[in-house]
C-alpha positions as MATLAB code, in Angstrom:
seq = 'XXXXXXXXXXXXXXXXXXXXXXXXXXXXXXXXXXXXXXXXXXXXXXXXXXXXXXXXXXXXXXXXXXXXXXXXXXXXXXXXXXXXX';
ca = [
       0.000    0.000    0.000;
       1.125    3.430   -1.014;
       1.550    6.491    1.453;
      -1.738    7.884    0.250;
      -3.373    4.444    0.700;
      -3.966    3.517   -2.916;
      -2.446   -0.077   -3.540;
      -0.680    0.893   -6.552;
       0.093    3.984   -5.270;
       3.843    5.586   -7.342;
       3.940    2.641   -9.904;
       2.260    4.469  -13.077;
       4.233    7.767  -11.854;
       7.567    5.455  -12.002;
       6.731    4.391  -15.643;
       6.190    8.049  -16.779;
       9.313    8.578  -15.670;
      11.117    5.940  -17.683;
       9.420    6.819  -20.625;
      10.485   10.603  -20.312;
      14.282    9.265  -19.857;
      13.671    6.519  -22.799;
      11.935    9.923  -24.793;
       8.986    8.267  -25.894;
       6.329   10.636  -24.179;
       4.113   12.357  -25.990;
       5.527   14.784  -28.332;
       4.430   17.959  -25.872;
       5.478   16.449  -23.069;
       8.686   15.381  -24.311;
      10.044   18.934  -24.084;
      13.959   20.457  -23.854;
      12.525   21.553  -20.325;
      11.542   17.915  -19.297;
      14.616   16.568  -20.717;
      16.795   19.080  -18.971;
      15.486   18.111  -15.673;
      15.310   14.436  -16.453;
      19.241   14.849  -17.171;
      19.915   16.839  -13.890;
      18.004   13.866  -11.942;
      20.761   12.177  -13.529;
      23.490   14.165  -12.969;
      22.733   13.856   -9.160;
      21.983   10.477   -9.088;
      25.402   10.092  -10.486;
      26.824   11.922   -7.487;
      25.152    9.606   -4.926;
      22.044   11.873   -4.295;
      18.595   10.278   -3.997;
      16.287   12.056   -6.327;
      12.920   10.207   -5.995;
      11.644   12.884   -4.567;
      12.695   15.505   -7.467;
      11.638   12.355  -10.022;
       7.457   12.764   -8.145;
       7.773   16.558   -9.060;
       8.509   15.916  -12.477;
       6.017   13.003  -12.817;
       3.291   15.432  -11.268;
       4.582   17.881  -13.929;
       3.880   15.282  -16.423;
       0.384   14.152  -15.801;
      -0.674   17.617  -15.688;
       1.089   18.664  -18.751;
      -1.087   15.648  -20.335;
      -4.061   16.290  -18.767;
      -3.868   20.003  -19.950;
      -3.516   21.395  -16.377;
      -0.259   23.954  -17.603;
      -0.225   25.833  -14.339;
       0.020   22.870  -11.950;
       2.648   21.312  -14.596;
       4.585   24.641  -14.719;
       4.812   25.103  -10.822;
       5.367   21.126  -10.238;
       8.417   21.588  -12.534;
       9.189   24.680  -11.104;
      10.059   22.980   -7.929;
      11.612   20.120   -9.676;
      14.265   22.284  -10.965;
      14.647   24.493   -7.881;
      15.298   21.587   -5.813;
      18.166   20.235   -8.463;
      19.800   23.601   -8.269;
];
């Protein structure tokens, strides 16, 4: 069970993510913004830093983007790439 109680809770967020790093998101969503923060996850990951946290951001960022919620998706990536810096 996930923290927010759903049984399947982080799975489909984990598989958006591997299909932004594998680049086969849709083509809006597969932006040089997404990509850039995608490859400063992995940059820190590199250095020994856990990112998961960064990774939900993004992921949130994602779904919204898809779901046509810009705002959210702007300020979810927002904090993604604060929190890299």
């Amino acid at each position: 069970m996930g923290q927010n109680g759903h049984k399947d809770a982080g799975k489909a967020k984990t598989v958006l993510c591997d299909m932004a790093r594998d680049g086969s998101l849709p083509v809006g969503v597969n932006s040089p913004v997404m990509m850039r923060l995608i490859e400063m996850c992995r940059v820190k990951n590199g250095q020994g830093i856990d990112t998961s946290h960064i990774e939900r951001f993004i992921e949130e960022g994602i779904i919204a983007s898809v779901e046509g919620r810009t705002l959210y998706a702007e300020v979810m990536l927002q904090i993604a790439y604060d929190s890299l810096q």
